[in-house]
C-alpha positions in Angstrom: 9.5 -60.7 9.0 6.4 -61.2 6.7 4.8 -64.5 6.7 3.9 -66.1 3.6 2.3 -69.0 4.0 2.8 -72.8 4.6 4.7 -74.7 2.1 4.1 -78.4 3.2 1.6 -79.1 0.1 4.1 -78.5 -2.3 7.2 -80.1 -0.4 7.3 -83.6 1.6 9.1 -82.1 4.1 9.0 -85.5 6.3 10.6 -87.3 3.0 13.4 -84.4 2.7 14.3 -84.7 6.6 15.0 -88.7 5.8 17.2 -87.5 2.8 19.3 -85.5 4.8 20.5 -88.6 7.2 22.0 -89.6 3.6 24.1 -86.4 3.1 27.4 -85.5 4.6 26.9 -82.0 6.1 29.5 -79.2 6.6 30.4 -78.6 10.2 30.2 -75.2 11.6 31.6 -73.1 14.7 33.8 -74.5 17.1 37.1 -73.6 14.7 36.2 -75.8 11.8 39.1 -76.0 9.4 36.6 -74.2 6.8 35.0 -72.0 8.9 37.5 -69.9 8.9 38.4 -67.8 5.8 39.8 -64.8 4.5 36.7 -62.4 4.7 37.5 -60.3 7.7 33.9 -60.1 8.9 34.1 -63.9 9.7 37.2 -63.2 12.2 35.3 -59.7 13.6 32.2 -61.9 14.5 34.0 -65.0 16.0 35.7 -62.0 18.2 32.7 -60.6 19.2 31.2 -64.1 20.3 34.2 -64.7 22.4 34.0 -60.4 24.1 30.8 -61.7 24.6 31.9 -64.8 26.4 31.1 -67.7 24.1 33.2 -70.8 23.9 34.0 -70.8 20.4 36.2 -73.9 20.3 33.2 -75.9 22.0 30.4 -74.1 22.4 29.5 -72.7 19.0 28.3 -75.7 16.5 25.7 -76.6 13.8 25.8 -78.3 10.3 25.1 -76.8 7.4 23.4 -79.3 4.8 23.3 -78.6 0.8 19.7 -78.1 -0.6 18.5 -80.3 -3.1 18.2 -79.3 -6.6 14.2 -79.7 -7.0 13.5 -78.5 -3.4 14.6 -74.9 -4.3 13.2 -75.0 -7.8 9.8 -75.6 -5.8 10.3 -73.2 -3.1 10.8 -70.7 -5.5 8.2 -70.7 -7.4 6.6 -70.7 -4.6 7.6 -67.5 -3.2 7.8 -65.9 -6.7 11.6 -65.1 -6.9 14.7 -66.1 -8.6 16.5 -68.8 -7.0 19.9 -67.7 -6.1 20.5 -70.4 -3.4 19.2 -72.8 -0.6 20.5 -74.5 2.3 19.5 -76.3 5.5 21.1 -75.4 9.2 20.8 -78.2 11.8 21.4 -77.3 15.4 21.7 -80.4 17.3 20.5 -80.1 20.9 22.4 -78.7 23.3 24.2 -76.0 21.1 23.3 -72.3 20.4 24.0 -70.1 16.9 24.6 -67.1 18.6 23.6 -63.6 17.2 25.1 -62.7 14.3 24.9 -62.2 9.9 25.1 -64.2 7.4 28.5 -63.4 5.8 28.9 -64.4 1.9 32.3 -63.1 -0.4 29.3 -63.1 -3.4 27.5 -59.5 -1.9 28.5 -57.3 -4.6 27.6 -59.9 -7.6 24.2 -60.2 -5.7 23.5 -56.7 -5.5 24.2 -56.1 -9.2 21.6 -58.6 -10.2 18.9 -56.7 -8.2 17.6 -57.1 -4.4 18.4 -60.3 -2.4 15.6 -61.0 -0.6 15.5 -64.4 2.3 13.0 -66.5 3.7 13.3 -69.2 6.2 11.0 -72.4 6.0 10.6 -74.1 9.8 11.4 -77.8 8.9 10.4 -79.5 12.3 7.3 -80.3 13.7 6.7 -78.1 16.7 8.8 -79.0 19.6 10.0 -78.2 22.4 13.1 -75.8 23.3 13.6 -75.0 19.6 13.7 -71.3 19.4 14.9 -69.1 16.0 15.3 -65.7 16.6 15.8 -62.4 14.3 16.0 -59.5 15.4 13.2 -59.1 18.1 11.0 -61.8 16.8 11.5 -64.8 18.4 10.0 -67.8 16.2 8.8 -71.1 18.8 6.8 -74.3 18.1 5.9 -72.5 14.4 3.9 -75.2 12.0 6.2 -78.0 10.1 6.3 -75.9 6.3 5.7 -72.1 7.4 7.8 -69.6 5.3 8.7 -66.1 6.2 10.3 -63.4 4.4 13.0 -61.2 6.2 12.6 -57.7 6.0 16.7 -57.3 5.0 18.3 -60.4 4.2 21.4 -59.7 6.0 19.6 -59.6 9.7 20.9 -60.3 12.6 19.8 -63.8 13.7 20.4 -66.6 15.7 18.7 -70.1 17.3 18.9 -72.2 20.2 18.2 -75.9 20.7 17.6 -77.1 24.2 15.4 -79.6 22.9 15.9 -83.0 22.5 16.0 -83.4 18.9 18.0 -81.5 15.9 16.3 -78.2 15.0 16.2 -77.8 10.9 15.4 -74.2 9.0 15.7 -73.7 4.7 17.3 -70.7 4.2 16.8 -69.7 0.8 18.1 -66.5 -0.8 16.2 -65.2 -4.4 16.9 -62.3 -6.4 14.3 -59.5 -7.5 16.0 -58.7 -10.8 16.8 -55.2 -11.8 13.6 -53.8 -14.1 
């Protein structure tokens, strides 16, 4: 990962943390009705959590909230890419995303657009037992607002909270366009 900077001037990240207690998010893991669809890499992963010995029917949660609107049209102008999409995970404590990629049906329309690329914004203030991990960086107690850029943006990835509060990351994926 590549850092790019801190973001917090040009987003109130305190003021989008408050909006999200407003929003319904989208439960994840632990066999969610919608978590499970008909992309065989979603079933292939879930198996591989459980060879590894994960609970998936309790063990495996986080929420998944939409980003809003002016939040992404910021962020990416501040990273200089088209905006392809944004949205915000939540572990709560006590749960794990285990290892794993991000698995989207929209791959092939992406790649004929140009190169996805990914960042991830740390939306907490540092605290304790929040860890985000990709491949073998391991991301702890990073500033409230600091952005990185993944090297691919399918890597493997994953976060714990053993905190005491929820952990938030923005994931945003842009597009270099073809020249």
């Amino acid at each position: 990962m590549t850092f790019i900077g801190n973001c917090s001037n040009i987003i109130d990240i305190p003021e989008l943390l408050t909006l999200l207690e407003k929003q319904e998010p989208r439960a994840r893991g632990n066999n969610q009705p919608d978590d499970i669809h008909d992309n065989p890499k979603v079933n292939e992963l879930k198996q591989t959590w459980e060879d590894a010995g994960y609970d998936t029917e309790n063990g495996v949660w986080w929420l998944d909230y939409s980003a809003p609107t002016d939040i992404a049209e910021k962020f990416s102008k501040f990273v200089g890419v088209k905006l392809l999409g944004g949205w915000i995970t939540c572990v709560p404590p006590g749960f794990c995303v285990p290892w794993h990629y991000d698995i989207t049906d929209d791959e092939l329309d992406y790649l004929k657009m140009g190169q996805p690329v990914r960042y991830t914004c740390h939306l907490n203030e540092p605290s304790f037992g929040q860890a985000f991990m990709l491949e073998n960086h391991v991301f702890y107690n990073e500033a409230q607002g600091n952005v990185y850029q993944w090297n691919d943006w399918q890597q493997w990835h994953g976060g714990i909270n053993m905190g005491l509060e929820s952990k938030f990351l923005y994931n945003f994926l842009g597009i270099i366009p073809h020249e």
